[in-house]
N, C-alpha and C positions, 0 to 999 in steps of 0.2 A: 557525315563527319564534318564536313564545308558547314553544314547548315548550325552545328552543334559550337562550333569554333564562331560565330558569326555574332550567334543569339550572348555565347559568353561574351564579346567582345560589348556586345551590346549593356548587360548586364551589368560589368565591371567597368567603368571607365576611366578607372585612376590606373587600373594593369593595362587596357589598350591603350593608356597614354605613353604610361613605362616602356611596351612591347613597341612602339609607333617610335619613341626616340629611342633605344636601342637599336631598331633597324635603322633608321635615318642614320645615326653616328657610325652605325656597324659598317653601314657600306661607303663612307664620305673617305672612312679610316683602311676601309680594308681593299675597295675594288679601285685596282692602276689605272692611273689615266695619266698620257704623258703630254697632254695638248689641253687647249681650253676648250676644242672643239668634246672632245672626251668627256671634259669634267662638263659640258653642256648638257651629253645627252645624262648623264649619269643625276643630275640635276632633277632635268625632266620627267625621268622616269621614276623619281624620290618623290615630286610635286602629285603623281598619278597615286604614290603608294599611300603620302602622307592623309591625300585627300579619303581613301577608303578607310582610313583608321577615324579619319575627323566625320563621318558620316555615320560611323557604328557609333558615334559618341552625339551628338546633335541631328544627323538626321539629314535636310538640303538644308535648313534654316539658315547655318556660316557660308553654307555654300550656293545657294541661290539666293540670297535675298540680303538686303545690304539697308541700315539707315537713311544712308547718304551716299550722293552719289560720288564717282570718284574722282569730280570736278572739285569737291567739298572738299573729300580729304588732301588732295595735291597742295589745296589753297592754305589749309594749316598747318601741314608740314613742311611749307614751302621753306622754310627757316633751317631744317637739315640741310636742302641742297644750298642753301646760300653758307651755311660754314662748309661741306664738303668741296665743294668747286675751287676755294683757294688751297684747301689741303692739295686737292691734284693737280691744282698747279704749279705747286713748291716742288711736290714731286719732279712733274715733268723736266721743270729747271735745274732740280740736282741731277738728276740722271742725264740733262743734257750736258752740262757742267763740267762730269766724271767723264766723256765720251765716252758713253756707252752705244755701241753702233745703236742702227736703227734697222726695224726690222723689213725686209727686203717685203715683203707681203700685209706690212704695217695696216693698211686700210682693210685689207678683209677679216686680221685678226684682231680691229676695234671691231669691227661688227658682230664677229664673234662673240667677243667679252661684252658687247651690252649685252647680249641675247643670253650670254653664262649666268651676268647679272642676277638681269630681274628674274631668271628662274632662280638662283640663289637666293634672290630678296623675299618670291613665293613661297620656297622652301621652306625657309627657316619662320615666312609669317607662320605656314600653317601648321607648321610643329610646335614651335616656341612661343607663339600667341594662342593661335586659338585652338590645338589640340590640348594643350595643356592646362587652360585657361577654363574653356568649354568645361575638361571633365570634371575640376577643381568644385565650378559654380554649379555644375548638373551632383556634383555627391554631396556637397556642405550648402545649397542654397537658401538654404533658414538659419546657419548662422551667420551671426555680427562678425565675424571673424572674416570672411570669405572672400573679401576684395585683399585685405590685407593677403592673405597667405596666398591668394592667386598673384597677388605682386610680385613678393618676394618669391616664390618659388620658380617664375616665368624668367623672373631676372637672373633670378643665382643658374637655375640650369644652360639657358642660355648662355651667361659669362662664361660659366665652368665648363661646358662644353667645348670652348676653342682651345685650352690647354692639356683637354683630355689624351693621355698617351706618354706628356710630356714626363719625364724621370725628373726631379727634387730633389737633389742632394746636396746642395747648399742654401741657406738664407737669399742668395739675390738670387736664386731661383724661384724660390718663393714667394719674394717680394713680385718679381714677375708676373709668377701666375694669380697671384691675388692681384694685381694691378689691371692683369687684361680683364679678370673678371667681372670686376668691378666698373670699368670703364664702358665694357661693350654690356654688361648688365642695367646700369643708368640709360645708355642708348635704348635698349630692349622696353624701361621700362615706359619711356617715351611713345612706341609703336603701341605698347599693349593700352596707355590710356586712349590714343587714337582708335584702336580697335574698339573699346569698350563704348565708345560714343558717335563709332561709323559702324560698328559690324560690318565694314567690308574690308575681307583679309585679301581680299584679289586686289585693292587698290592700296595698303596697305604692304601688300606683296611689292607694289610696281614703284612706291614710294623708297624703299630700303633696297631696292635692286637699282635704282637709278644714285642713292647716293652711294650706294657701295663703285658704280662705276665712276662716278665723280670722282671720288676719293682713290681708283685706283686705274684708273685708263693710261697712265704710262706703262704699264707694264706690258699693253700688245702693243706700243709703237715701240718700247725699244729691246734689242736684244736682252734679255736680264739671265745672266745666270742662273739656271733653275735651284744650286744646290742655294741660292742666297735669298730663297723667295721661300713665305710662307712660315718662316720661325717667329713662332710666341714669346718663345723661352733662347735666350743665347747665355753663353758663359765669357770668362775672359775682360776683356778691358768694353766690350759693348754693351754690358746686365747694365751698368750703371745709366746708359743713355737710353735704355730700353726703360727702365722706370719710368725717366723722367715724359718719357714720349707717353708713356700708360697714365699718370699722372695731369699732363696738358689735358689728354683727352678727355679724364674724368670730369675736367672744369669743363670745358667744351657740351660735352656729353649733359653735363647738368645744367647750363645754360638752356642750353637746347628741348632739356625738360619743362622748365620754367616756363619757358618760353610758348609751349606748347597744353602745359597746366593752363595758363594764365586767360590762355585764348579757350579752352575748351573744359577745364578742370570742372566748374561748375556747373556745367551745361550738361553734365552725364546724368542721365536718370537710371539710377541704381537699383531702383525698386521694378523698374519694368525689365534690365537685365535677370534678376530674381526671377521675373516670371516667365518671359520667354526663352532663358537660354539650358 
């Protein structure tokens, strides 16, 4: 039965991509974790799952074996951490600002959240890059179409994933949820051109886990209310500041794209993805 579920996984790789991010999301959304150390292992052990769906689909290729090494990629995306680093510094300053205590065990739970990080950075590489990515370019790879609709599709599901759950019942909720998606969808599509010209999603992985902790390392130094952490979507007199935050980033975010086309855009050999992936 194992072997029969394996070879179909094998066979279909646009359903074991669908089946790979349904369980990813299933369990981000469904299994409790009340610490970071929690949302670590939960992390981890998504990184082990994503990895066996990305294998029925490519094989070791994404997974052992890499363009460049991940000195090369650090060095091109270095432009992420340099916009992220002042984001969590603004942070840091407002929450110190607001007196919001500070957390009595503050040093072990940054060590924590880098460690949450860059497994979240892994995670989401090898779902939202190169599982999705992989199976797009392994079903369509003779059409002229096929970078395009791997773009757009890597992007859109990514974005629309962080609001998925969220209830819609007015316009500046909407406006909301199309703003994150769109914002962290341009970030996304920034990673997936570095993928397409490093094939390495483990460095790729450690690049988006390290600015994700940039951008948010105030949150193990200081006490934060948990019910005020993690909202996409708010109502009331804060929707309107929540756009404009979704909005900055989208500039930001496209910057960052540019920035990152500009140095490597060119440099991708499209025709040898066609063959090997």
């Amino acid at each position: 039965m194992l072997r029969r579920y394996i070879l179909f996984l094998k066979k279909h790789p646009l359903i074991t991509a669908a089946i790979a991010i349904a369980y990813g999301v299933l369990c981000i959304k469904k299994v409790p974790t009340t610490n970071y150390f929690e949302m670590f292992l939960v992390r981890t052990m998504l990184c082990g799952a994503m990895s066996f769906f990305l294998y029925q689909i490519s094989g070791d290729k994404t997974l052992a074996s890499a363009y460049n090494s991940t000195w090369y990629v650090i060095k091109v995306a270095i432009s992420l951490w340099i916009f992220a680093f002042p984001v969590g510094l603004l942070s840091f300053f407002s929450n110190a600002a607001s007196d919001i205590p500070v957390r009595d065990n503050a040093t072990l739970e940054l060590l924590i959240m880098f460690a949450l990080f860059i497994f979240v950075g892994l995670f989401e590489e090898l779902t939202f890059r190169a599982i999705i990515n992989d199976a797009i370019i392994y079903k369509f790879r003779n059409k002229k179409f096929v970078f395009v609709l791997s773009a757009f599709l890597c992007s859109l599901i990514f974005g629309a994933v962080h609001v998925v759950g969220y209830e819609l019942p007015t316009l500046m909720a909407w406006l909301q949820a199309i703003g994150k998606t769109v914002s962290t969808g341009i970030f996304g599509l920034s990673l997936l051109f570095l993928y397409w010209k490093t094939r390495n999603i483990w460095a790729c992985g450690v690049v988006h886990g390290v600015y994700d902790f940039l951008v948010g390392f105030s949150l193990a130094i200081f006490d934060i209310p948990s019910d005020s952490l993690g909202h996409y979507i708010v109502e009331d007199t804060y929707a309107m500041s929540m756009i404009r935050v979704y909005a900055i980033n989208a500039l930001i975010n496209l910057v960052i794209f540019f920035i990152i086309w500009k140095k490597i855009g060119k440099k991708i050999d499209y025709d040898k993805i066609r063959e090997e992936w």
